[in-house]
N, C-alpha and C positions, 0 to 999 in steps of 0.2 A: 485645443486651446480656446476657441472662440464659445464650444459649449460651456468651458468652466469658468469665462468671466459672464456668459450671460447666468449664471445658475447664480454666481458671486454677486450683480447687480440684484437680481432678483431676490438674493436671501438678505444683502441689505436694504431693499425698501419694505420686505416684510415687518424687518427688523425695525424699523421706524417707524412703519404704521401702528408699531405693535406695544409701541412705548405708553407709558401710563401717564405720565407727564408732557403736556407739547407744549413749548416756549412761544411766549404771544410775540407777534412780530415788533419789529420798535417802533413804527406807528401806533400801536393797538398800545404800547408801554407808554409813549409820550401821551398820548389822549389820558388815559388812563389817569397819570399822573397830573394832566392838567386840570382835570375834570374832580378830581379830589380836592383840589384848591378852587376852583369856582365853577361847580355843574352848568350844564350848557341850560338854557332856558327852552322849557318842551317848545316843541313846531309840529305842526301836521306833515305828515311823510308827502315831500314833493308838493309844497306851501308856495303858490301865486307869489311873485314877488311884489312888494307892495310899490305903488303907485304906476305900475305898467298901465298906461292907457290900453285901453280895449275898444275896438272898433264894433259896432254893431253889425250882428250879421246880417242884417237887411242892406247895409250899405254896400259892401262886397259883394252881393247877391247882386244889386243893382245896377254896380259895375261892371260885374263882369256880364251881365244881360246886356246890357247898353252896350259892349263890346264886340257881342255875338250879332243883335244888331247892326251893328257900323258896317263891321264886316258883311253880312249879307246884303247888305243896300251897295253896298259899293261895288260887289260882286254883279249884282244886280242892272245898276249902273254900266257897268263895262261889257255884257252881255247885249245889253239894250243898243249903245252907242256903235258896236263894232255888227251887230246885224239891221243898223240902220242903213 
C-alpha cells in the first residue's frame, strides 16, 4: 500500500511539473493588474532609502578606537593600583 501511494504522489507531481500552462500566483495577478493601470516608477534593485543619515566612517572608527583605549588604560590602571 505504502509503495502505491508513494509511486501515486510521485506520478502526480510529475504530472504537474509537466503541465504547459502554470497559473501566476494571486500576488503575481493583483501586481499585474495594478501595474496595467499605473506602472510602478523604475528604482535601482535594492535603492538607499532617501534621506537616511549616514555616519562617516572615520567617526565609528574613532569610536570605537577611543573604546579600545578606555579599556586598556583602565585595565591598566587596575593592574598598577593593586601591585602597588
Amino acid at each position: 500500500m505504502s509503495q502505491q501511494d508513494d509511486w501515486e504522489r510521485e506520478f502526480d507531481h510529475r504530472w504537474a511539473e509537466s503541465a504547459e500552462h502554470k497559473e501566476p500566483s494571486a500576488r503575481a495577478r493583483m501586481l499585474s493588474a495594478r501595474w496595467k493601470q499605473n506602472p510602478p516608477d523604475p528604482a535601482p534593485f535594492r535603492a538607499d532609502p532617501e534621506g537616511a543619515p549616514r555616519r562617516a566612517s572615520w567617526a565609528s572608527t574613532a569610536v570605537v578606537v577611543g573604546c579600545v583605549v578606555a579599556v586598556m588604560v583602565l585595565i591598566a590602571l587596575v593592574q598598577f593600583s593593586s601591585s602597588s
